[in-house]
C-alpha positions as CSV (number, residue, x, y, z in Angstrom):
1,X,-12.6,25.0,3.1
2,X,-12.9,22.8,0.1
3,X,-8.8,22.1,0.2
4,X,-8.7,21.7,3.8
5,X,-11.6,19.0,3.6
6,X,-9.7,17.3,0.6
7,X,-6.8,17.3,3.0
8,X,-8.6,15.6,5.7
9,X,-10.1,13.0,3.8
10,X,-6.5,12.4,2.2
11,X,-5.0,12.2,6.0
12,X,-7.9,9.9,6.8
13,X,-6.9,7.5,4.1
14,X,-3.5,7.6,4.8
15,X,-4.2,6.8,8.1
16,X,-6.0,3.9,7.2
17,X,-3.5,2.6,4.7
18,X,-0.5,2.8,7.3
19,X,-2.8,1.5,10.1
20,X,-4.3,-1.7,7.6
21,X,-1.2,-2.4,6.4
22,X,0.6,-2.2,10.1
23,X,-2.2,-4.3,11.1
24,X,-1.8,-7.1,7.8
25,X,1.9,-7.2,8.4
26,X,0.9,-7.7,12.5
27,X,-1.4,-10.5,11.5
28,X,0.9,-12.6,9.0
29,X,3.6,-12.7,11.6
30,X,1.4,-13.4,14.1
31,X,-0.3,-16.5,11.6
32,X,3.9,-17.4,11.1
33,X,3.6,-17.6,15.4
34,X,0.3,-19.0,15.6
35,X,1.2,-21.7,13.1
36,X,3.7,-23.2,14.8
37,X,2.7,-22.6,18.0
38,X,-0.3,-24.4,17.4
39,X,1.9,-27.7,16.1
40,X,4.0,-27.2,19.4
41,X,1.3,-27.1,22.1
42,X,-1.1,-29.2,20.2
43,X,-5.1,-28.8,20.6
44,X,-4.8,-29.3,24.5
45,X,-1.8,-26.8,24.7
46,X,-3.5,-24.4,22.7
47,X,-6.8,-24.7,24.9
48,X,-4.9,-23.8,28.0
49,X,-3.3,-21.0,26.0
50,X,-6.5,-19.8,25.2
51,X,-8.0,-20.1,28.0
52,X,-6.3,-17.5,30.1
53,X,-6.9,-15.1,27.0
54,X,-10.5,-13.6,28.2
55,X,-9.7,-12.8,31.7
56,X,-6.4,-11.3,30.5
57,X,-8.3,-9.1,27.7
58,X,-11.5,-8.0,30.3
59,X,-8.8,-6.9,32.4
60,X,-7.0,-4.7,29.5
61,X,-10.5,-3.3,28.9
62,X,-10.6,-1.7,31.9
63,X,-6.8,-0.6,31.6
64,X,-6.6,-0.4,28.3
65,X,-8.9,-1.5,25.7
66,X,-11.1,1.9,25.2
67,X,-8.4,3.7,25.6
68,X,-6.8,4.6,22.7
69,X,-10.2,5.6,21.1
70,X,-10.9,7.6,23.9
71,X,-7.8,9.5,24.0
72,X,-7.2,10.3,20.5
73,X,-10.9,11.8,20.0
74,X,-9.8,13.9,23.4
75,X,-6.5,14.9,21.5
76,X,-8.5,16.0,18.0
77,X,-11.3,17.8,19.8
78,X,-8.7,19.6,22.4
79,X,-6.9,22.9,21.6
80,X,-3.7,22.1,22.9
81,X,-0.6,20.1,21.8
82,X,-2.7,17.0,23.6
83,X,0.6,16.4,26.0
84,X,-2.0,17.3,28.9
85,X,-4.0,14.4,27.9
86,X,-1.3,11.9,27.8
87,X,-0.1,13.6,31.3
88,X,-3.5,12.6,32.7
89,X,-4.4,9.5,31.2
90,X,-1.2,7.8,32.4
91,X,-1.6,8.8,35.5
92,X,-5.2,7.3,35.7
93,X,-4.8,3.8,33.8
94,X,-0.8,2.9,34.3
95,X,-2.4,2.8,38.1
96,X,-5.4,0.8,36.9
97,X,-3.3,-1.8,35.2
98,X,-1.1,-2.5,37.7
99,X,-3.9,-3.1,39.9
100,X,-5.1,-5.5,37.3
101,X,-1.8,-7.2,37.0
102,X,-1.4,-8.1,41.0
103,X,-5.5,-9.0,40.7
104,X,-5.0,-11.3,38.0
105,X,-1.6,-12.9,39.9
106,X,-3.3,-13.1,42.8
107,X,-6.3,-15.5,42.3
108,X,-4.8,-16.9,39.3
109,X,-5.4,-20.2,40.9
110,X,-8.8,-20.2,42.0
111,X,-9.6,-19.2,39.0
112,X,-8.0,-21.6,36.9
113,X,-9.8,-24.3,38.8
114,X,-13.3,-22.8,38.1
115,X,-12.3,-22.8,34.6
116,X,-12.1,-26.7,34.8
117,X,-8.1,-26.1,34.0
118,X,-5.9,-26.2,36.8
119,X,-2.7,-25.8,35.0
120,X,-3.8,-22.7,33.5
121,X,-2.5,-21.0,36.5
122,X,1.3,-20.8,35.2
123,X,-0.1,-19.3,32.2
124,X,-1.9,-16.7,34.4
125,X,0.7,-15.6,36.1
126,X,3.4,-15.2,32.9
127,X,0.4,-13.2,31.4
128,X,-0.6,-10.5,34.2
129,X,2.5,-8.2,34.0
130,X,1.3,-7.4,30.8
131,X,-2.3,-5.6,31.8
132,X,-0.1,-3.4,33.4
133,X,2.2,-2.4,30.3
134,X,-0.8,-2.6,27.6
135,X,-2.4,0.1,30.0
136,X,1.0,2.3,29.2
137,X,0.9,1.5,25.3
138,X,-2.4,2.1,24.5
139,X,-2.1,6.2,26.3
140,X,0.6,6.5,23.8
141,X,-1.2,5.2,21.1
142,X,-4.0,7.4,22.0
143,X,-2.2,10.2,22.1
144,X,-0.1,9.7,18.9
145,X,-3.3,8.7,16.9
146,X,-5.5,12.1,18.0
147,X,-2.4,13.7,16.1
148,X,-3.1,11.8,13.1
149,X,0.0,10.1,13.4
150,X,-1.1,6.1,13.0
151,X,3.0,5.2,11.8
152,X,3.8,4.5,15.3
153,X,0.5,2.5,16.5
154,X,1.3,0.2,13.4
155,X,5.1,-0.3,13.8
156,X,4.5,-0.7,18.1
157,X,2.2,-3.4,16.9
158,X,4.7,-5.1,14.5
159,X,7.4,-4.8,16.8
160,X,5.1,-7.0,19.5
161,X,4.3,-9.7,16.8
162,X,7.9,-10.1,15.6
163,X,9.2,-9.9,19.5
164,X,6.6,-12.6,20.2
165,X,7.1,-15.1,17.7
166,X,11.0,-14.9,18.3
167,X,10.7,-15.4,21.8
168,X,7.4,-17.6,22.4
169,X,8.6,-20.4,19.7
170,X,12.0,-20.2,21.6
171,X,10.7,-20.4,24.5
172,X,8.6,-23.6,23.2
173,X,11.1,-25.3,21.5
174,X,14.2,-25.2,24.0
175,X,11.6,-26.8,26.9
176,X,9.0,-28.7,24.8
177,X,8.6,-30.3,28.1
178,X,4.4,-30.6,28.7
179,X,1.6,-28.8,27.5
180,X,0.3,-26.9,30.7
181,X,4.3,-25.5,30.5
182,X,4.9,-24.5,27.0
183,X,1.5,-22.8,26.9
184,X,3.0,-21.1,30.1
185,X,5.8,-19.6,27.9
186,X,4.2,-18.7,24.7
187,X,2.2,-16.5,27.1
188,X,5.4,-14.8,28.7
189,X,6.6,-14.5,25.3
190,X,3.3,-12.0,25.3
191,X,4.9,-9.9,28.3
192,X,8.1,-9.7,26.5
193,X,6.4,-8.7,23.6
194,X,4.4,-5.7,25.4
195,X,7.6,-4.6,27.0
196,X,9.3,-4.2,23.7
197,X,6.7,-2.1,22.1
198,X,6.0,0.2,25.4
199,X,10.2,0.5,24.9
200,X,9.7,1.7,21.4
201,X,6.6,4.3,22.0
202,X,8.7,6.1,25.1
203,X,11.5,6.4,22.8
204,X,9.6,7.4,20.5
205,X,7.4,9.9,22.7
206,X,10.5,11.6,23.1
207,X,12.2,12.1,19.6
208,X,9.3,13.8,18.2
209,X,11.0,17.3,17.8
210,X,7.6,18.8,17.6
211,X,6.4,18.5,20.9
212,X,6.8,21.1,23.7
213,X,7.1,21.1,27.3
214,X,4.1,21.6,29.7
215,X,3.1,21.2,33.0
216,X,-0.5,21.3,33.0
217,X,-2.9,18.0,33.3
218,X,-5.5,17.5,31.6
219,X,-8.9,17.9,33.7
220,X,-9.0,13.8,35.1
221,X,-13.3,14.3,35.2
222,X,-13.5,15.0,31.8
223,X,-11.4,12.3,30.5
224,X,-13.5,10.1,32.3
225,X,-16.6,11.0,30.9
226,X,-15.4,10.1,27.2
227,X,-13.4,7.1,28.6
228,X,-16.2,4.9,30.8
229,X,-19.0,4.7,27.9
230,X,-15.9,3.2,25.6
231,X,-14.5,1.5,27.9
232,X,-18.6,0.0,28.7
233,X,-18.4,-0.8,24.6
234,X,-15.1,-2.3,25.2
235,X,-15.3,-4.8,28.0
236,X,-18.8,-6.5,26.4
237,X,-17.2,-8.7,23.8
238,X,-14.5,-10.0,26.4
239,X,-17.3,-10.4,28.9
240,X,-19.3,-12.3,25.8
241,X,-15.3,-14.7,25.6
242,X,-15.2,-15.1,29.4
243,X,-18.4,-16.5,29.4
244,X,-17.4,-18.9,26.4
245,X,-14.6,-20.0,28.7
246,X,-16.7,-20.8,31.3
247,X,-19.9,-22.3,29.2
248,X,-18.3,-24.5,26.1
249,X,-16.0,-26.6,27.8
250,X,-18.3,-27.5,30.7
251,X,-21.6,-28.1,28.7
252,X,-19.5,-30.2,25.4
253,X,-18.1,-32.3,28.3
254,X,-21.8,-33.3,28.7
255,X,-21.5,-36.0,25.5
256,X,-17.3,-35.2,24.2
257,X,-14.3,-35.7,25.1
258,X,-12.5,-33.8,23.4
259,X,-14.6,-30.4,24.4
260,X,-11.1,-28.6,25.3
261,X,-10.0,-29.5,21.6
262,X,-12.9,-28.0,20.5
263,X,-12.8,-24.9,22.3
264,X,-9.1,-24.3,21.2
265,X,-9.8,-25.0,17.2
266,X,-12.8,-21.9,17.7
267,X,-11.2,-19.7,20.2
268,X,-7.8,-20.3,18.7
269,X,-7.6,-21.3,15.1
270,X,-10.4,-20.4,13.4
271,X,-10.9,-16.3,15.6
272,X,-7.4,-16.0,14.8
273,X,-7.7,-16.1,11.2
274,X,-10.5,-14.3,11.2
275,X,-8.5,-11.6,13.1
276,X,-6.2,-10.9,10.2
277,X,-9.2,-9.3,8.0
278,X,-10.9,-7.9,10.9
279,X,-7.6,-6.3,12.2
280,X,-6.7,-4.8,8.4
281,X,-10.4,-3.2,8.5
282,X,-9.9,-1.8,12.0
283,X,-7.3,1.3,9.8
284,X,-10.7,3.0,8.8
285,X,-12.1,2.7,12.6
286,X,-8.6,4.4,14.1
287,X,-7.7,6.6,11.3
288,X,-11.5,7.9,10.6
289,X,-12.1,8.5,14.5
290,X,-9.8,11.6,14.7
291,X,-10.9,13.1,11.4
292,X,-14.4,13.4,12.1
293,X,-13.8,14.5,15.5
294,X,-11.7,17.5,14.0
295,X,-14.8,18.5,11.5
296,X,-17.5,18.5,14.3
297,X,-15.7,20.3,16.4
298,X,-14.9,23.1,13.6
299,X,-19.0,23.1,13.4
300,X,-18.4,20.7,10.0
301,X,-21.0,18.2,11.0
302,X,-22.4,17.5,7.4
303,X,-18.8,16.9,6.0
304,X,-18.2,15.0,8.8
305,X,-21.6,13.0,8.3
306,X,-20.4,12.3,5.0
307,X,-16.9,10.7,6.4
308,X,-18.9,8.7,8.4
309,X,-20.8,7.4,5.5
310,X,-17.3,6.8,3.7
311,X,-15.8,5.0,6.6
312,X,-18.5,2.6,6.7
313,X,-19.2,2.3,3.2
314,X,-14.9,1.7,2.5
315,X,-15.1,-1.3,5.6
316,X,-17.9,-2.4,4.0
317,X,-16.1,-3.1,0.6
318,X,-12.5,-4.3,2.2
319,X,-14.7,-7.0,5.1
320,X,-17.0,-8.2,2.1
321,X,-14.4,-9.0,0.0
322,X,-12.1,-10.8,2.6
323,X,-14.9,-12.6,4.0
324,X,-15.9,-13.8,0.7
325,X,-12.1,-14.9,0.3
326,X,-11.9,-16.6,3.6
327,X,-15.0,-18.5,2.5
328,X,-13.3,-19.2,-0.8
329,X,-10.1,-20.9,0.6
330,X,-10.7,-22.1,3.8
331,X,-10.2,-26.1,3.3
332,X,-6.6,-25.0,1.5
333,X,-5.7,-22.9,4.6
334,X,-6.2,-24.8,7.4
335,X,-5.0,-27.9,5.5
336,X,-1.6,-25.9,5.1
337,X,-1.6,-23.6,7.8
338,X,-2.6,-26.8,10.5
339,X,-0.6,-29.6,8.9
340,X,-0.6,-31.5,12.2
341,X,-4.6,-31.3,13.5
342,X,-6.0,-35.1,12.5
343,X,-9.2,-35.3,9.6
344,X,-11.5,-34.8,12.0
345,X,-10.4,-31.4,14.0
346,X,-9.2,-30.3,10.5
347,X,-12.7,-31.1,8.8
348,X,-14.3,-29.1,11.8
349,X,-12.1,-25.8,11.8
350,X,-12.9,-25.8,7.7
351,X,-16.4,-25.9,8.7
352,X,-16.5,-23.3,11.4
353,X,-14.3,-20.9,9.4
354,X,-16.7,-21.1,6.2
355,X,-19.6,-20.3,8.6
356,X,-17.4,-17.2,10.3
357,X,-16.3,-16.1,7.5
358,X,-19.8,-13.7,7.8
359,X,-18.3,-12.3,11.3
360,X,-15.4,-10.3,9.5
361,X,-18.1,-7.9,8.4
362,X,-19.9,-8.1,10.8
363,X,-16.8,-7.1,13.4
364,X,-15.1,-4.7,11.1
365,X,-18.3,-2.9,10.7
366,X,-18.9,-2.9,14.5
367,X,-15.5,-0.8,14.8
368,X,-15.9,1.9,12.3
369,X,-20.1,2.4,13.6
370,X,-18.5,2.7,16.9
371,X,-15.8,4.8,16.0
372,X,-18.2,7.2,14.3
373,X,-20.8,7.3,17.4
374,X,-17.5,8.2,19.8
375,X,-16.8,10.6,17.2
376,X,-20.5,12.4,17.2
377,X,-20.9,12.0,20.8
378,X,-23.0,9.4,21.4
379,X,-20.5,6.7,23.2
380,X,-23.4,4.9,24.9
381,X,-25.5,3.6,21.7
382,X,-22.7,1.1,20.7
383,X,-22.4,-0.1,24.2
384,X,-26.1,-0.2,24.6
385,X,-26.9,-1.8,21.1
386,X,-24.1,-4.2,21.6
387,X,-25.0,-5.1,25.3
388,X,-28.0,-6.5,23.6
389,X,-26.3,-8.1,21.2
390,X,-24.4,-10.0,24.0
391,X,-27.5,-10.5,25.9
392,X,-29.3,-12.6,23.1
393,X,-25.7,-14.7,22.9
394,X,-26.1,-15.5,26.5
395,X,-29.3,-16.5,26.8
396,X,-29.6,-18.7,23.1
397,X,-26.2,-20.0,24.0
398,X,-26.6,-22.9,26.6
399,X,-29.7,-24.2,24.9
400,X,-27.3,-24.8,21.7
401,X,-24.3,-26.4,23.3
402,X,-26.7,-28.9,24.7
403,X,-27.7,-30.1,21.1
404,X,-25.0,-32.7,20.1
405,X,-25.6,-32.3,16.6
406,X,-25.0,-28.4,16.8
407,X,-21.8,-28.9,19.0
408,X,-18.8,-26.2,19.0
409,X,-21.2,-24.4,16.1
410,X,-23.3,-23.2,19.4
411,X,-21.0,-20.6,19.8
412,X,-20.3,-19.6,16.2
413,X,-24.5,-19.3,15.7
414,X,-24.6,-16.9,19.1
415,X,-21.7,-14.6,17.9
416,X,-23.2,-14.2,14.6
417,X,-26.5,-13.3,16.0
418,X,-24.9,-11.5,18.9
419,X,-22.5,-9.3,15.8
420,X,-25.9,-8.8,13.6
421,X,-28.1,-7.2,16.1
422,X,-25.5,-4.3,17.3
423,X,-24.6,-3.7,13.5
424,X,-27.8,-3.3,12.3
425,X,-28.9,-1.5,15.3
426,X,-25.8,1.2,14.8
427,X,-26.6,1.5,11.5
428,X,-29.9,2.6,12.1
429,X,-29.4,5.0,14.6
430,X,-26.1,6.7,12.4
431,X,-28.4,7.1,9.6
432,X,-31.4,8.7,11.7
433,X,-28.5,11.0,13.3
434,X,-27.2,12.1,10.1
435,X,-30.3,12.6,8.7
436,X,-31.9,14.6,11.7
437,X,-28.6,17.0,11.5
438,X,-28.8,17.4,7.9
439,X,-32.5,18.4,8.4
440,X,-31.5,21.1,11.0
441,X,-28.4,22.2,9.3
442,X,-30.4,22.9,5.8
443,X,-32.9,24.7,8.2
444,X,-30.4,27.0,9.9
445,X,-29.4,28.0,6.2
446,X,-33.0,28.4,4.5
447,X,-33.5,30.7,7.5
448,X,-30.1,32.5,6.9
449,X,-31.2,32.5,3.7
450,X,-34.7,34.4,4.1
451,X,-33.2,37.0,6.7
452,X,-30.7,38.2,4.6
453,X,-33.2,38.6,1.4
């Protein structure tokens, strides 16, 4: 027992290495695209880029988003090769994502407008095919991490990146014609991208020598039941950038100019670097998931309490210490990675990205708590926790970006209190479950104990 939870915890950490440094090598190619990119389109380019970006992602939530979580907990708790659960989890989202797709081409326009961008709607419609293929990927990357098999998760996401950057700054730089256009191709350069990667998985899917034939489906109910509180968890924090899209540009506009700028340099430059960090971190979250699902359902639940407490204590360490980096060198990173931003937009993203530094522990510690809570069952208290969270951003919000002196930091201040309250509130409840099934576990074996003396 002893050798087989060695070997778990050893799998769990390899996991975690091939996922964090898949997701590192993800997130410097994708700085190498971003980079560029954001020279090419410039801030109001890289606005409208942006601005399709949290439609497009609350529509992969529902297709997509909770997915992989949801399946690969299935896949580790199930008894089977888990091919049933891939059989039945394509058949319910690839349907869902196509409906997403024609949604999101369909009223690309309208919605564009109420954004306060009209030529977003090119953008949109490059974009949607996509919600349809991410809803594909993610099954397989599901399925492929409740083996404990992360390799091809992290080389599907490498192969998007690189497939991106080659074809979006193409794209950009052979028709470098306006903004509202060349933000229009760096996002079919995304569609490409996913196409690529969904290429890869199926061939993938099919040279695996160790899987076998089947017929059967998976029970549709029951996947259902593990995937709608994820997906709930899922869909808040694209909700939370939706509303951003909707509330900053409209309420700067008030007393800037420039509040499209502004938008783009926090949605765009400074989340994206904080997304390198938080994307390394999110290996313990995918790798850890699967492994504690495989002790519980053995009846392990104190060794798997105790990889709980080593998956949060190990994202606590790796987010401290980038956050405490990003801090450190964020004047000489944006000055080198956005050359072309003028003193004042460059003296602004230094700012924000000093004050978010604090969200990459806050995020990366979001993922493994929720992870952990999939993992013992109890879905609903991240969604629940962080549904607060959110509800706090929305209503402290709007007061903020009406402040002049606050500004584009309105958003930054509501995240951070948005992030603190579901992490703390996680925390809490993991270490009152953990404790209360330690208390039960050591009375089970007192009474064992007493009955056989």
């Amino acid at each position: 027992m002893a050798y087989a939870n060695k070997k778990s915890l050893g799998g769990a950490i390899k996991g975690t290495l091939i996922l964090s440094v898949g997701g590192l090598v993800t997130k410097v190619i994708g700085a190498l695209y971003r980079i560029p990119l954001t020279n090419i389109l410039g801030t109001e380019g890289l606005g409208i880029y942006q601005t399709v970006f949290p439609l497009y992602t609350i529509l992969l939530t529902f297709s997509s988003t909770g997915v992989p979580a949801a399946i690969a907990k299935t896949v580790a708790s199930s008894d089977g090769d888990g091919k049933d659960v891939l059989k039945s989890s394509l058949s319910l989202f690839l349907p869902i994502g196509t409906i997403g797709f024609l949604l999101m081409a369909a009223f690309s326009m309208p919605i564009s407008a109420w954004q306060g961008e009209p030529n977003a709607f090119y953008a949109y419609l490059a974009l949607s095919p996509s919600v349809a293929l991410v809803a594909a990927i993610s099954c397989i990357r599901g399925y492929f991490q409740g083996k404990k098999n992360m390799a091809p998760t992290a080389l599907s996401q490498i192969i998007e990146q690189s497939v991106k950057l080659v074809f979006g700054l193409g794209l950009c730089l052979l028709f470098p014609a306006k903004p509202f256009l060349s933000a229009a191709l760096a996002t079919l350069a995304v569609t490409i991208s996913e196409a690529a990667a969904l290429i890869y998985l199926f061939l993938k899917f099919h040279s695996c020598e160790n899987l076998t034939t089947t017929s059967k489906k998976y029970p549709v109910k029951r996947l259902i039941a593990v995937v709608i509180p994820i997906t709930l968890s899922a869909i808040l924090l694209p909700v939370a950038r939706v509303y951003d899209s909707f509330t900053i540009v409209n309420f700067l506009s008030a007393y800037t100019d420039n509040a499209t700028s502004l938008y783009g340099i926090y949605t765009g430059g400074v989340e994206s670097l904080i997304g390198v960090p938080v994307a390394v971190c999110y290996g313990v979250a995918a790798a850890f998931l699967p492994a504690i699902s495989s002790l519980i359902k053995n009846g392990e639940s104190q060794e798997a309490n105790k990889r709980a407490g080593q998956a949060l204590i190990l994202t606590f360490l790796l987010s401290a210490l980038a956050a405490a980096a990003v801090y450190i060198l964020a004047e000489p990173c944006v000055k080198i990675l956005y050359p072309k931003l003028d003193f004042f937009e460059q003296n602004t993203t230094i700012r924000l990205l000093k004050a978010a530094a604090v969200n990459i522990a806050f995020i990366s510690l979001l993922q493994t708590e929720t992870s952990c809570l999939i993992a013992f069952e109890r879905p609903y208290v991240p969604c629940l926790l962080l549904g607060t969270g959110l509800l706090v951003k929305i209503i402290l919000q709007p007061f903020l970006l009406k402040i002049p002196e606050i500004n584009i930091f309105a958003a930054l201040i509501s995240d951070i209190l948005c992030y603190f309250v579901a992490v703390f509130g996680n925390l809490v409840y993991i270490i009152i479950y953990t404790n209360k099934n330690f208390l039960k576990e050591s009375a089970y074996e007192n009474h064992l104990g007493r009955n056989r003396n």
